[in-house]
PQR file with spaces between the fields and no chain letter, atoms N, CA, C, O and H, PARSE charges and radii, in Angstrom:
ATOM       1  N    UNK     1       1.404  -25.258   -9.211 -0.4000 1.5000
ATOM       2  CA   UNK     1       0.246  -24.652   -9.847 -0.0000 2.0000
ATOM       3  C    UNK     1      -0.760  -24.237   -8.789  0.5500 1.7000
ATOM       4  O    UNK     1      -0.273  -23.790   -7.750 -0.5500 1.4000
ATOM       5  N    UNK     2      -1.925  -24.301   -8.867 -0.4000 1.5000
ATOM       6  CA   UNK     2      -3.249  -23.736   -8.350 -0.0000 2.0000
ATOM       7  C    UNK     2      -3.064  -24.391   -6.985  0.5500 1.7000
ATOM       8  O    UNK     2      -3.138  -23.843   -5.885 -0.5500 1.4000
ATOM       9  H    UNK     2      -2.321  -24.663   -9.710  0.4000 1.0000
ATOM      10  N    UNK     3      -2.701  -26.206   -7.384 -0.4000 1.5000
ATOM      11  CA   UNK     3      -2.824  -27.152   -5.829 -0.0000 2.0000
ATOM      12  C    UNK     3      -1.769  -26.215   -4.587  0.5500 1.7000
ATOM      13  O    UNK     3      -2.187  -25.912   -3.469 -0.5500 1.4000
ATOM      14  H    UNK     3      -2.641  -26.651   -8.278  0.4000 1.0000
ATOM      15  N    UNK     4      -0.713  -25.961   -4.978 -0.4000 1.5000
ATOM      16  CA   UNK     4       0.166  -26.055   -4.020 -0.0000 2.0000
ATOM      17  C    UNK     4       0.005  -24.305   -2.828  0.5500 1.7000
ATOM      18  O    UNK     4      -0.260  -23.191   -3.282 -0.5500 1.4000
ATOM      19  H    UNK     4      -0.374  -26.207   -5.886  0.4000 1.0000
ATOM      20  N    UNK     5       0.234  -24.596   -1.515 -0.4000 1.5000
ATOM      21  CA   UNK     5       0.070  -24.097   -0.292 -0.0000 2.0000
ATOM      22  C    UNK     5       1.065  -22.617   -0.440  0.5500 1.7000
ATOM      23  O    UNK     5       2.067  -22.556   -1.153 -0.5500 1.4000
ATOM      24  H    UNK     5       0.449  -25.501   -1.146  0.4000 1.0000
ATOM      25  N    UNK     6       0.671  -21.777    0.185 -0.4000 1.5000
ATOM      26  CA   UNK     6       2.337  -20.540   -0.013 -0.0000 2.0000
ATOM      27  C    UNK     6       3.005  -21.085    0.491  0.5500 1.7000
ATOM      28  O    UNK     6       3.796  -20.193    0.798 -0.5500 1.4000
ATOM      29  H    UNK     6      -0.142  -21.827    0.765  0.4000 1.0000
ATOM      30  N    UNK     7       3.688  -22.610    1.190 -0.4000 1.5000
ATOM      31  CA   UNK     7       5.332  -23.160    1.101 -0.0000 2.0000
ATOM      32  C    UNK     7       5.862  -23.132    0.003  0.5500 1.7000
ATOM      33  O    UNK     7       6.918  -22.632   -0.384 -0.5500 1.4000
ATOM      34  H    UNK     7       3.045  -23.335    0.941  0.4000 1.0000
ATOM      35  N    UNK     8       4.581  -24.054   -0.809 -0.4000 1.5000
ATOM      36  CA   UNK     8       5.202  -24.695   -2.116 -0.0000 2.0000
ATOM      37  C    UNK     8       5.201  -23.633   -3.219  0.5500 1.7000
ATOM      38  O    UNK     8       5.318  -24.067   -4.365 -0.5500 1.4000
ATOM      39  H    UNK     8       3.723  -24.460   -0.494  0.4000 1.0000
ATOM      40  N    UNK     9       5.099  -22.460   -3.075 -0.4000 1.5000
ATOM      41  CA   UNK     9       5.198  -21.302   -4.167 -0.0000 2.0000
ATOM      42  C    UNK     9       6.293  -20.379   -4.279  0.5500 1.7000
ATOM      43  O    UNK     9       6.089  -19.225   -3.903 -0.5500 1.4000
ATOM      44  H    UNK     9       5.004  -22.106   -2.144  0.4000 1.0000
ATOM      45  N    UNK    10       7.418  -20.691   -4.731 -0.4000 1.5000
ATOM      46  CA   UNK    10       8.701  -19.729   -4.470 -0.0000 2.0000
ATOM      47  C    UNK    10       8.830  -18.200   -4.595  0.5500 1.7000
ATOM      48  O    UNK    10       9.508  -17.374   -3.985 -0.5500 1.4000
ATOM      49  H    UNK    10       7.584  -21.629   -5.036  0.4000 1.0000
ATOM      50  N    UNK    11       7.664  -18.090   -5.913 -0.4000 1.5000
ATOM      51  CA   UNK    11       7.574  -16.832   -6.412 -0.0000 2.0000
ATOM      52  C    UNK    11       6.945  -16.185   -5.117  0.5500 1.7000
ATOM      53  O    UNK    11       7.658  -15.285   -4.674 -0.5500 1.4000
ATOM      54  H    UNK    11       7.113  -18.761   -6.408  0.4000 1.0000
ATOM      55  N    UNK    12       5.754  -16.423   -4.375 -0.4000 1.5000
ATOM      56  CA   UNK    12       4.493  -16.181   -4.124 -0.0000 2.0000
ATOM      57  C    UNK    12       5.669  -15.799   -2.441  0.5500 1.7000
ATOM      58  O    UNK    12       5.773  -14.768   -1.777 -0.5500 1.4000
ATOM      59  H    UNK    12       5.175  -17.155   -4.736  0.4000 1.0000
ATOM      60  N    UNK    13       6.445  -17.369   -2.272 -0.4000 1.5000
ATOM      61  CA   UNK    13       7.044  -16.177   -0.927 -0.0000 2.0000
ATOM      62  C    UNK    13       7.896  -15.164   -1.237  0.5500 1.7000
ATOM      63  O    UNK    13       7.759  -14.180   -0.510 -0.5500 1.4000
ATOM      64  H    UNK    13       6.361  -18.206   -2.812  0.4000 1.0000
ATOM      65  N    UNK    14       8.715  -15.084   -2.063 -0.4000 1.5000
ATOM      66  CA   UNK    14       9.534  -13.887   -2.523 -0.0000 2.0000
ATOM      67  C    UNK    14       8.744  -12.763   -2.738  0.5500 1.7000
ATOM      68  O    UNK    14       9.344  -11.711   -2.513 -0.5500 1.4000
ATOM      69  H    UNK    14       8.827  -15.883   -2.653  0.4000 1.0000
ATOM      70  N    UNK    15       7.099  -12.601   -3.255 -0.4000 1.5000
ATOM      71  CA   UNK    15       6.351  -11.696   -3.169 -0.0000 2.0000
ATOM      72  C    UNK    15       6.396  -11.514   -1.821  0.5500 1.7000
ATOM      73  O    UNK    15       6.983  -10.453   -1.609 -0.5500 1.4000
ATOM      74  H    UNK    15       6.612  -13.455   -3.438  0.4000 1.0000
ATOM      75  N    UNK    16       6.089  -11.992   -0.897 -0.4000 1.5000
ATOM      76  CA   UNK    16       5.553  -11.756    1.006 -0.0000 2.0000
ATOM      77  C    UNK    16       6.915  -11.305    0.993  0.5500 1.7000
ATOM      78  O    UNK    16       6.996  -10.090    1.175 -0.5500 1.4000
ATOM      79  H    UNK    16       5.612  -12.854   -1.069  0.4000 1.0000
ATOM      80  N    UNK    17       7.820  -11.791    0.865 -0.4000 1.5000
ATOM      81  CA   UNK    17       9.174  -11.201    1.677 -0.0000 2.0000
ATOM      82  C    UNK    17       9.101   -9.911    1.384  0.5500 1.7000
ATOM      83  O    UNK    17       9.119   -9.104    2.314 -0.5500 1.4000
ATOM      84  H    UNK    17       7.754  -12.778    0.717  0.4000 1.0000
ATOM      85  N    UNK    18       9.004   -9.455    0.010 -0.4000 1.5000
ATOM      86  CA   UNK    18       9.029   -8.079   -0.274 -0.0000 2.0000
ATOM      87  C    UNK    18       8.285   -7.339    0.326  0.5500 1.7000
ATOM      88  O    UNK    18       8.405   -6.160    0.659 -0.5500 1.4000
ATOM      89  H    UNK    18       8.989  -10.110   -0.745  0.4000 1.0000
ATOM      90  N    UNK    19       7.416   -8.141    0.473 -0.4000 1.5000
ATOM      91  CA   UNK    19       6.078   -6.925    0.628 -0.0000 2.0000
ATOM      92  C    UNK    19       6.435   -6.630    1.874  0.5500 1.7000
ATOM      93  O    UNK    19       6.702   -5.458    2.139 -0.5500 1.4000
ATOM      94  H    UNK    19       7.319   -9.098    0.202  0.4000 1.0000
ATOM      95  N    UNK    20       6.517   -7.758    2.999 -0.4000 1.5000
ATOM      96  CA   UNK    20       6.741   -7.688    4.748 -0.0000 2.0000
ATOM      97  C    UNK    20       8.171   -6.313    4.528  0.5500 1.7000
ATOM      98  O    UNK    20       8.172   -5.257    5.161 -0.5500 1.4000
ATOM      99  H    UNK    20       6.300   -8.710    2.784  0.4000 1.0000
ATOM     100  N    UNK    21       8.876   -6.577    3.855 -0.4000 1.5000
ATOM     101  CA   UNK    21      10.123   -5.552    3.841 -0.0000 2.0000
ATOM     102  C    UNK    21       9.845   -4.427    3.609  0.5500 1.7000
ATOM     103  O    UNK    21      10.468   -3.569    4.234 -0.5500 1.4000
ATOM     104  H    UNK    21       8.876   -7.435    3.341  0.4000 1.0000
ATOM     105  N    UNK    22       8.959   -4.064    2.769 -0.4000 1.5000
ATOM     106  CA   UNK    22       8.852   -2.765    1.967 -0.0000 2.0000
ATOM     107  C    UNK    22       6.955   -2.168    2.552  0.5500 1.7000
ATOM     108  O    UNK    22       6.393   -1.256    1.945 -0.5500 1.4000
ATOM     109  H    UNK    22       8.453   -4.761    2.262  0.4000 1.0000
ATOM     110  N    UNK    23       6.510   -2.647    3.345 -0.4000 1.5000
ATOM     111  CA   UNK    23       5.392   -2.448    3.737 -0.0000 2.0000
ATOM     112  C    UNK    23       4.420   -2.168    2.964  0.5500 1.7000
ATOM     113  O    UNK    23       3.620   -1.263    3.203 -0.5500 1.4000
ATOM     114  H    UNK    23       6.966   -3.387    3.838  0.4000 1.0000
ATOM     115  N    UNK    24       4.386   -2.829    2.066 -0.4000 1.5000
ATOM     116  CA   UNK    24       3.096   -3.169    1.605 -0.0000 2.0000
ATOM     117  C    UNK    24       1.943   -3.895    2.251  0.5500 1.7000
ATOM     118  O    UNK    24       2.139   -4.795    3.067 -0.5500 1.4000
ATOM     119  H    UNK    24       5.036   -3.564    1.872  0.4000 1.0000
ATOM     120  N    UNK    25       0.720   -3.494    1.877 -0.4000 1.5000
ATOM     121  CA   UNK    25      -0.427   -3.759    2.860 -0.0000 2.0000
ATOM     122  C    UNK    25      -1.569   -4.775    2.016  0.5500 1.7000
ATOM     123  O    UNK    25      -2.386   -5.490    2.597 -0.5500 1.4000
ATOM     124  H    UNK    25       0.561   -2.762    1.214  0.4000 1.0000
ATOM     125  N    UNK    26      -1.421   -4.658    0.492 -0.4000 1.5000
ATOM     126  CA   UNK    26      -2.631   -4.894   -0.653 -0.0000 2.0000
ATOM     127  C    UNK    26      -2.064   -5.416   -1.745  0.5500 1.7000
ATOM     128  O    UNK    26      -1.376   -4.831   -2.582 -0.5500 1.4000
ATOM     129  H    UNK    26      -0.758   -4.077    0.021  0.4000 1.0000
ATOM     130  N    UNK    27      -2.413   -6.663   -1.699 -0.4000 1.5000
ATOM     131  CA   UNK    27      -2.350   -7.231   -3.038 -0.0000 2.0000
ATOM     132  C    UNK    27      -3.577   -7.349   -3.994  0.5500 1.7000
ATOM     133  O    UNK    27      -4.427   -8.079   -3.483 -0.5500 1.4000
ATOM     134  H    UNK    27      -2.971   -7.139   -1.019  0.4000 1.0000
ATOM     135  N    UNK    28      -3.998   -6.800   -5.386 -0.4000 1.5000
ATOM     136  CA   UNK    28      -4.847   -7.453   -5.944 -0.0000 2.0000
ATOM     137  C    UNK    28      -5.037   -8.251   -7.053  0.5500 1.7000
ATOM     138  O    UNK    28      -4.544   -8.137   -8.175 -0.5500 1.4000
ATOM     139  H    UNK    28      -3.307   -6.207   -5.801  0.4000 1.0000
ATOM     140  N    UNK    29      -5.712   -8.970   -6.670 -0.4000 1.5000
ATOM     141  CA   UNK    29      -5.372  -10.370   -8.096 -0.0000 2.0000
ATOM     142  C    UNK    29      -6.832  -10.379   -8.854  0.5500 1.7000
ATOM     143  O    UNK    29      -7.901  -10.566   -8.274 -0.5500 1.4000
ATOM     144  H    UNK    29      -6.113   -9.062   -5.759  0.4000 1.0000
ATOM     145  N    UNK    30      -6.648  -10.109  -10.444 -0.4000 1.5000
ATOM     146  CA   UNK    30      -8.032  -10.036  -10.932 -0.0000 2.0000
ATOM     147  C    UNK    30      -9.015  -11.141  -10.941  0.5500 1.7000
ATOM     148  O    UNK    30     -10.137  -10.864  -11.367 -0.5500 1.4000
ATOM     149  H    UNK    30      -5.779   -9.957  -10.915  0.4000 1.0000
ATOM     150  N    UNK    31      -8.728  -12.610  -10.452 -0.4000 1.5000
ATOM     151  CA   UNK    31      -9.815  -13.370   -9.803 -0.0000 2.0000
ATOM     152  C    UNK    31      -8.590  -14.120   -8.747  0.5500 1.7000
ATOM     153  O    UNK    31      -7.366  -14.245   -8.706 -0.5500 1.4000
ATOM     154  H    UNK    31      -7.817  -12.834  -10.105  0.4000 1.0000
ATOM     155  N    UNK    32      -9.631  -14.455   -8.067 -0.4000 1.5000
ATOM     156  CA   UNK    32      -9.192  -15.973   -7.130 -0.0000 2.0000
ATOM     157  C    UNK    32      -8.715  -16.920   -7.399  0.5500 1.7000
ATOM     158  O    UNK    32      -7.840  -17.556   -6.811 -0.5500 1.4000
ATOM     159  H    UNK    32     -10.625  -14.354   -8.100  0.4000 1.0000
ATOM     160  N    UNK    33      -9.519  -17.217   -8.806 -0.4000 1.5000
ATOM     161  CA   UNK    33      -8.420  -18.603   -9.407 -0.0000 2.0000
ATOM     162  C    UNK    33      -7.529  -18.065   -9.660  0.5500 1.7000
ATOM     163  O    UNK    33      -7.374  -18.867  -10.582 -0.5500 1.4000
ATOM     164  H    UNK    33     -10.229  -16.700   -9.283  0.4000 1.0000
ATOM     165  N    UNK    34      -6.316  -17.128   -9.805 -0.4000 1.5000
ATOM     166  CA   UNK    34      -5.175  -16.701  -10.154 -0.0000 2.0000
ATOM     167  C    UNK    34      -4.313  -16.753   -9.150  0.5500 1.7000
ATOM     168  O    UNK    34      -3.095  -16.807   -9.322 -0.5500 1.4000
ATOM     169  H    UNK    34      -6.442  -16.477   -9.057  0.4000 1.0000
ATOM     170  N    UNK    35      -4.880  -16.741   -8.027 -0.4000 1.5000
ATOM     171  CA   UNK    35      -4.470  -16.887   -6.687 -0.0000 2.0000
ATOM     172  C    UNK    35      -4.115  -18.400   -6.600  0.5500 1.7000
ATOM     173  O    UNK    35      -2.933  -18.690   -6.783 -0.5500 1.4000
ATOM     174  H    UNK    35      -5.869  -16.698   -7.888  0.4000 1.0000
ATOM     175  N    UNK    36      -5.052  -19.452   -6.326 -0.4000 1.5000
ATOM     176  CA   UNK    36      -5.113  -21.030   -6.561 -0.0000 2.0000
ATOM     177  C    UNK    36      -6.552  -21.413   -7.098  0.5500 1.7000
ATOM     178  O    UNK    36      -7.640  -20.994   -6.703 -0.5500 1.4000
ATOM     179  H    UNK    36      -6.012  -19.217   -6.177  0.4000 1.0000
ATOM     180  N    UNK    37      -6.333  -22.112   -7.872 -0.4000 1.5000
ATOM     181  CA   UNK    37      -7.832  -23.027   -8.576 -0.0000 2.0000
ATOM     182  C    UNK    37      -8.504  -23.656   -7.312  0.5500 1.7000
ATOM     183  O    UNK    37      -9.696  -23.398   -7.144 -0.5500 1.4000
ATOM     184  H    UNK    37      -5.449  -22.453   -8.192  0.4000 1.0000
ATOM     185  N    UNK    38      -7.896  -24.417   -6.448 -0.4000 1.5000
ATOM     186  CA   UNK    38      -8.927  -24.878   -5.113 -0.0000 2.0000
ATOM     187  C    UNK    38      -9.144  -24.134   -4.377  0.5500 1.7000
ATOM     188  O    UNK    38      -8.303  -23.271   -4.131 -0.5500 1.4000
ATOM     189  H    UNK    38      -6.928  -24.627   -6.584  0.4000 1.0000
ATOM     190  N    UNK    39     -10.338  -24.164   -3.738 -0.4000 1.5000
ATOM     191  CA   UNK    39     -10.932  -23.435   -2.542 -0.0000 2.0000
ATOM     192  C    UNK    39      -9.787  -23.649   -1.436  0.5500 1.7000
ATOM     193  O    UNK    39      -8.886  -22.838   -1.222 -0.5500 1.4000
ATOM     194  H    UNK    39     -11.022  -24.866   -3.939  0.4000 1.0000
ATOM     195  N    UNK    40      -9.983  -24.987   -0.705 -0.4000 1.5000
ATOM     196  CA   UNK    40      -9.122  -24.947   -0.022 -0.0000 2.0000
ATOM     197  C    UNK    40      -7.763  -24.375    0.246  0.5500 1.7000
ATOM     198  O    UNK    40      -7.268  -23.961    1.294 -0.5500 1.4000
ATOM     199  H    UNK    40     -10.715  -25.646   -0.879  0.4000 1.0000
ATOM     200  N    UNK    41      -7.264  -24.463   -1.037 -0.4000 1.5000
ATOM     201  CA   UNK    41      -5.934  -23.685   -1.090 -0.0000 2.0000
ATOM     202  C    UNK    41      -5.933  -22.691   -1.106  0.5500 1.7000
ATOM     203  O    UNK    41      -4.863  -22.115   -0.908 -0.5500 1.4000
ATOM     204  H    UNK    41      -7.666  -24.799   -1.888  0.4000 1.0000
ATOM     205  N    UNK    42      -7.156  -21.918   -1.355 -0.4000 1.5000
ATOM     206  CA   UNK    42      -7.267  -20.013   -1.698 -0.0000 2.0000
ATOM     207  C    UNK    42      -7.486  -19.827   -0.259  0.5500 1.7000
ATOM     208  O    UNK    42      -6.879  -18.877    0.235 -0.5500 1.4000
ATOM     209  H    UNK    42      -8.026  -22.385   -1.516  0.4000 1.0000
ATOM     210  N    UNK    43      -8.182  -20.493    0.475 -0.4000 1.5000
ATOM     211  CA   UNK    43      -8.842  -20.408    2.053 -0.0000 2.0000
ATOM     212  C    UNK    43      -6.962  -20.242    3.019  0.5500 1.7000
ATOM     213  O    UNK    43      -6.476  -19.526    3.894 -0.5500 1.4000
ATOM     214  H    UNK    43      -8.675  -21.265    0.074  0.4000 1.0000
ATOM     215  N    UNK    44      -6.489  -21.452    2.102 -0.4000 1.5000
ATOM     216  CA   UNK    44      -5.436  -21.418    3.388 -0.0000 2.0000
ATOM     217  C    UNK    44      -4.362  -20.243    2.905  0.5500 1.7000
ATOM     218  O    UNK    44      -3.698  -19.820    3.851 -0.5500 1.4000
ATOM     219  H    UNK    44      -6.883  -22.034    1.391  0.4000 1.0000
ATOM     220  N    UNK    45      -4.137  -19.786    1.947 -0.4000 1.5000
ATOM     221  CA   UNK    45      -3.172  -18.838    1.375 -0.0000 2.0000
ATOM     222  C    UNK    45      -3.959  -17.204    2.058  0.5500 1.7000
ATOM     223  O    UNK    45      -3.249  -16.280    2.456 -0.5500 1.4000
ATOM     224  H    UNK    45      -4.676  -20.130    1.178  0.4000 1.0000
ATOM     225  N    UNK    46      -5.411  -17.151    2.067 -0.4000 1.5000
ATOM     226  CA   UNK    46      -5.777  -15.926    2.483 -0.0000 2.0000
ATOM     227  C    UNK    46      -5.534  -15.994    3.967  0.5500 1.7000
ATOM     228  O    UNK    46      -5.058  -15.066    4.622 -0.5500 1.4000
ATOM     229  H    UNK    46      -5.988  -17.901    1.744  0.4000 1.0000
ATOM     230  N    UNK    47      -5.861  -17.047    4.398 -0.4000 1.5000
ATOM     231  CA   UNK    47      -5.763  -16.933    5.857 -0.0000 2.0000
ATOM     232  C    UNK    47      -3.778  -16.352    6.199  0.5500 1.7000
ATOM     233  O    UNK    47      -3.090  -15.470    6.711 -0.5500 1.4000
ATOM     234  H    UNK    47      -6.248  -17.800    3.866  0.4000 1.0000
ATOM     235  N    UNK    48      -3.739  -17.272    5.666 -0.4000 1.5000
ATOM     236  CA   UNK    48      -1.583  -16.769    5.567 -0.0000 2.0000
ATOM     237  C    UNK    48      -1.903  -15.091    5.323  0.5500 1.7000
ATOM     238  O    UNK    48      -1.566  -14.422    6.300 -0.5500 1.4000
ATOM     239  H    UNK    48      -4.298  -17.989    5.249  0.4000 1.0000
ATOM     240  N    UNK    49      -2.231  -14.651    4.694 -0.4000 1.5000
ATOM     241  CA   UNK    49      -2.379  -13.347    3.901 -0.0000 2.0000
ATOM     242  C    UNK    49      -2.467  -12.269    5.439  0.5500 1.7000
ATOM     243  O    UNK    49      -1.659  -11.391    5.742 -0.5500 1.4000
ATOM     244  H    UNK    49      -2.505  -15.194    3.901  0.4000 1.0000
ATOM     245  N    UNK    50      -4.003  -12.792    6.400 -0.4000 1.5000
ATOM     246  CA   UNK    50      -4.755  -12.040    7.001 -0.0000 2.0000
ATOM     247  C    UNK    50      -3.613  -12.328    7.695  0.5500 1.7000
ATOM     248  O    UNK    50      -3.059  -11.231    7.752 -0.5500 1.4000
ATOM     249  H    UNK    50      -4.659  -13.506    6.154  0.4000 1.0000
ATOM     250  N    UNK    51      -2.692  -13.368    8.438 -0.4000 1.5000
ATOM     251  CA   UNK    51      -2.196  -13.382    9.781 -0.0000 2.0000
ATOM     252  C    UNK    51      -0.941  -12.531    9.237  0.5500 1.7000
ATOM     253  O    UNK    51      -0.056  -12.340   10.071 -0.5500 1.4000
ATOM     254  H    UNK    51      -3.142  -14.260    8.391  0.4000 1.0000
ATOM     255  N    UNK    52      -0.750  -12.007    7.980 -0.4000 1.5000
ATOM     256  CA   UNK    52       0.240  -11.289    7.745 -0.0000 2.0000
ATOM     257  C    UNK    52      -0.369   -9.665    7.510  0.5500 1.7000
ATOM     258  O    UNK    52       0.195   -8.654    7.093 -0.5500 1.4000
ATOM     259  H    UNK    52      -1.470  -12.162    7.302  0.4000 1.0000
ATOM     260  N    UNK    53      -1.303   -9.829    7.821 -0.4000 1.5000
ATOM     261  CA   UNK    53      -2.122   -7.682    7.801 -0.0000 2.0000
ATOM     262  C    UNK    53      -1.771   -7.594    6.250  0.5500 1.7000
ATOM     263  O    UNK    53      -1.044   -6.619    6.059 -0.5500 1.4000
ATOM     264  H    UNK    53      -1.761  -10.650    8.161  0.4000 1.0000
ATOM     265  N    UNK    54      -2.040   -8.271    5.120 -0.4000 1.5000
ATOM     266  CA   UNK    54      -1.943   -8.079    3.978 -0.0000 2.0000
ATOM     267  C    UNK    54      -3.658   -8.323    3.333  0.5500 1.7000
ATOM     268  O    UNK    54      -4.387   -9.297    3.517 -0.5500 1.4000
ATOM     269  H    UNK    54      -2.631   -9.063    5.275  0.4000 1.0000
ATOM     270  N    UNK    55      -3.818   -7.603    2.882 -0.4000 1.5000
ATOM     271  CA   UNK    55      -5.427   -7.033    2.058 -0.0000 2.0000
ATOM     272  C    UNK    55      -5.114   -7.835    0.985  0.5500 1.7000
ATOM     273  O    UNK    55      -4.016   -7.898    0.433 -0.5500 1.4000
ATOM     274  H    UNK    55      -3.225   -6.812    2.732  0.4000 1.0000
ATOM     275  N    UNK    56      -6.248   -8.530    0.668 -0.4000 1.5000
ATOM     276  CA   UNK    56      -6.189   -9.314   -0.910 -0.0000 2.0000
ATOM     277  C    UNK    56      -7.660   -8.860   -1.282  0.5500 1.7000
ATOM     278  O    UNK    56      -8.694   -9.136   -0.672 -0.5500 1.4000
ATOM     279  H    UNK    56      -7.140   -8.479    1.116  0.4000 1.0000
ATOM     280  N    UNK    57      -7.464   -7.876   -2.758 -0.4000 1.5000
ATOM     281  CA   UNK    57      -8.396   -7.297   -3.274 -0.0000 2.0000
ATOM     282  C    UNK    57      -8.715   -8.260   -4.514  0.5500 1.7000
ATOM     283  O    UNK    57      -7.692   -8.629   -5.090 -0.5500 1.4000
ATOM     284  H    UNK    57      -6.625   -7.652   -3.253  0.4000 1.0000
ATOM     285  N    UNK    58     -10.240   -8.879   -5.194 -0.4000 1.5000
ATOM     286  CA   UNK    58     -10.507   -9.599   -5.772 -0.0000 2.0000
ATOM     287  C    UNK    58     -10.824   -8.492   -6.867  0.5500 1.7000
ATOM     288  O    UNK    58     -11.914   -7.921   -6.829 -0.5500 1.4000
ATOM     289  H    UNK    58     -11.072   -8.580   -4.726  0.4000 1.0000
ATOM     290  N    UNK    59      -9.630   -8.100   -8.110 -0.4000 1.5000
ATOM     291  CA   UNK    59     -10.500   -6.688   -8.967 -0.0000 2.0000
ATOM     292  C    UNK    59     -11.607   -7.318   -9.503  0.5500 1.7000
ATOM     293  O    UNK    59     -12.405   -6.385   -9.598 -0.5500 1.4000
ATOM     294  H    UNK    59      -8.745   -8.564   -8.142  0.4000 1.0000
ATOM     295  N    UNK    60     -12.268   -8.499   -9.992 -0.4000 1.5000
ATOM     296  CA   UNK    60     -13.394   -8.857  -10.342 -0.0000 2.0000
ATOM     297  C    UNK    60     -14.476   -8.349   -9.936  0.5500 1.7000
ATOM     298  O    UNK    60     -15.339   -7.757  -10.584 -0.5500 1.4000
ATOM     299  H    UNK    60     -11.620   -9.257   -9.915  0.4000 1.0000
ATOM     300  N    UNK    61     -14.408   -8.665   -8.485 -0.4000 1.5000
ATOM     301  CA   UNK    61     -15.744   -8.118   -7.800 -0.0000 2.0000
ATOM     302  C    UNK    61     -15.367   -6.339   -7.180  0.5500 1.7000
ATOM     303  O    UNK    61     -16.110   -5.365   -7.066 -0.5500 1.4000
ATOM     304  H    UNK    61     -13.707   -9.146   -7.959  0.4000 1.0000
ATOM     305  N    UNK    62     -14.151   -6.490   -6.937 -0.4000 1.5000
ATOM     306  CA   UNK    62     -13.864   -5.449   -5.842 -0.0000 2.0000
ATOM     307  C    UNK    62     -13.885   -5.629   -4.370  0.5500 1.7000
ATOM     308  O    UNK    62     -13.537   -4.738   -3.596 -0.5500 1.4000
ATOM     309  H    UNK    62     -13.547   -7.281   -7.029  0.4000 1.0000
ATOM     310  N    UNK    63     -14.353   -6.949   -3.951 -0.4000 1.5000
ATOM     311  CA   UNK    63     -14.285   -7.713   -2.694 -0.0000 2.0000
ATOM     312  C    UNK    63     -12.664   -7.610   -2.094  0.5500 1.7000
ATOM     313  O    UNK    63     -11.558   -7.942   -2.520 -0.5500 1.4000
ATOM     314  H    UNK    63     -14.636   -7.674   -4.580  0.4000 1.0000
ATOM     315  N    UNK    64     -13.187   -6.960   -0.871 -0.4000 1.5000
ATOM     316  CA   UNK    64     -11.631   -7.011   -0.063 -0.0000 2.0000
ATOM     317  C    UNK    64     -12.157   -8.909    0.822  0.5500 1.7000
ATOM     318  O    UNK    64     -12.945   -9.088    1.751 -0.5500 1.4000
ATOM     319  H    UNK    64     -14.085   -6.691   -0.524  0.4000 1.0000
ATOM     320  N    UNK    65     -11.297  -10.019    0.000 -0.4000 1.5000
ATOM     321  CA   UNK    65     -11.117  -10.998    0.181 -0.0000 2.0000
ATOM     322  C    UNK    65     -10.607  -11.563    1.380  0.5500 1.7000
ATOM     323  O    UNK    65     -10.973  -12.651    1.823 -0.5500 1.4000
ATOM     324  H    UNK    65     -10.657   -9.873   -0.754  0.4000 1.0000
ATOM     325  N    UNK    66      -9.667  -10.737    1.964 -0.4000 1.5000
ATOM     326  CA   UNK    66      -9.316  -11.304    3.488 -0.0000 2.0000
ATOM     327  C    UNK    66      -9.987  -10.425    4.496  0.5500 1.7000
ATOM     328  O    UNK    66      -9.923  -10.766    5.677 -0.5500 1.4000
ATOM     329  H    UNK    66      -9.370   -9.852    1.604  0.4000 1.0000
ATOM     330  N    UNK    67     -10.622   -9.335    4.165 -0.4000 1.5000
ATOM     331  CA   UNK    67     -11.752   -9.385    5.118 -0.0000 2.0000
ATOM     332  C    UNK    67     -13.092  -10.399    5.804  0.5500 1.7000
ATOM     333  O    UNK    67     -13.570  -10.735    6.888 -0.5500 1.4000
ATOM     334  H    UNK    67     -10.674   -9.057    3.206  0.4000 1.0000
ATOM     335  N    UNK    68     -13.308  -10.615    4.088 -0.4000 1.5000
ATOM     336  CA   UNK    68     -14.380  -11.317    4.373 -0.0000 2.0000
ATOM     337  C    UNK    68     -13.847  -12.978    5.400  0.5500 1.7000
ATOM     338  O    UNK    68     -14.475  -13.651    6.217 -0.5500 1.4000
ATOM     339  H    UNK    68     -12.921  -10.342    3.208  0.4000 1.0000
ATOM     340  N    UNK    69     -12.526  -13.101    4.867 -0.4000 1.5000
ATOM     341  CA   UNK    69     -12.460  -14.624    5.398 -0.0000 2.0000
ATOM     342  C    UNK    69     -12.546  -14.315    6.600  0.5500 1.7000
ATOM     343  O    UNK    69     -13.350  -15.010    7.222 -0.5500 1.4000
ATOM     344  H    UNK    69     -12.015  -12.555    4.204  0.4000 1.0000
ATOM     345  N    UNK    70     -11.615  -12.915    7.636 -0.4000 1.5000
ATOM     346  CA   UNK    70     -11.105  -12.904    8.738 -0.0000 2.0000
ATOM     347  C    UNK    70     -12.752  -12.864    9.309  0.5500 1.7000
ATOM     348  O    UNK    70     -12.864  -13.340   10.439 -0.5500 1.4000
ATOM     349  H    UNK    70     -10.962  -12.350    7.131  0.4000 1.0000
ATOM     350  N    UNK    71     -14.257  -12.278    8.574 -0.4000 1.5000
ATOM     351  CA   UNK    71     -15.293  -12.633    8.808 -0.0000 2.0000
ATOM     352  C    UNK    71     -15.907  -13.296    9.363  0.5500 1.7000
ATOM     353  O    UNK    71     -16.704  -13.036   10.265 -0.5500 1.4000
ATOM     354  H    UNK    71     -14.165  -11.892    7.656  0.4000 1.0000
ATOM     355  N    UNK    72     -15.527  -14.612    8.743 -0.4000 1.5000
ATOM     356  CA   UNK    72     -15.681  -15.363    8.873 -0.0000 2.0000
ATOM     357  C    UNK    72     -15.485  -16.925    9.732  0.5500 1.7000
ATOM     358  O    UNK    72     -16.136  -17.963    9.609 -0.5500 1.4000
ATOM     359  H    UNK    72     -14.879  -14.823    8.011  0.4000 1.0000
ATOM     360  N    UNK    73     -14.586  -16.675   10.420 -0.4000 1.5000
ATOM     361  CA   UNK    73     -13.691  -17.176   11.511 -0.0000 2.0000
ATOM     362  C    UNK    73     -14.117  -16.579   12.786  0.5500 1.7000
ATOM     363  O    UNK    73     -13.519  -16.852   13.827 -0.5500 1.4000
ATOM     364  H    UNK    73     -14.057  -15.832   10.520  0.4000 1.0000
């Protein structure tokens, strides 16, 4: 669910595989909690995201989400 890291998400790496294959650049998820319910876990899945040049768009706000983290660091 929400707790678990992109190891523990089978779907979530079969999404990255595709995407790394097929060059995709942008994922958007209409909130964050859809992504994971904890901070921590959304922190460490975006960071995975940024070291992969993949854009995570928040459609809620319209916030490009791994910008701001790579921001932030």
């Amino acid at each position: 669910m929400g707790t678990k890291g992109e190891l523990d998400r089978p779907v979530f790496q079969e999404m990255m595989q595709e995407i790394l294959r097929n060059g995709v650049k942008i994922i958007i998820v209409e909130r964050l909690d859809r992504l994971a319910r904890e901070h921590r876990v959304q922190e460490s899945l975006l960071i995975y995201l940024a070291s992969k040049d993949v854009t995570l768009i928040n459609a809620s706000t319209e916030e490009n989400v791994t910008e701001a983290v790579q921001a932030d660091r």
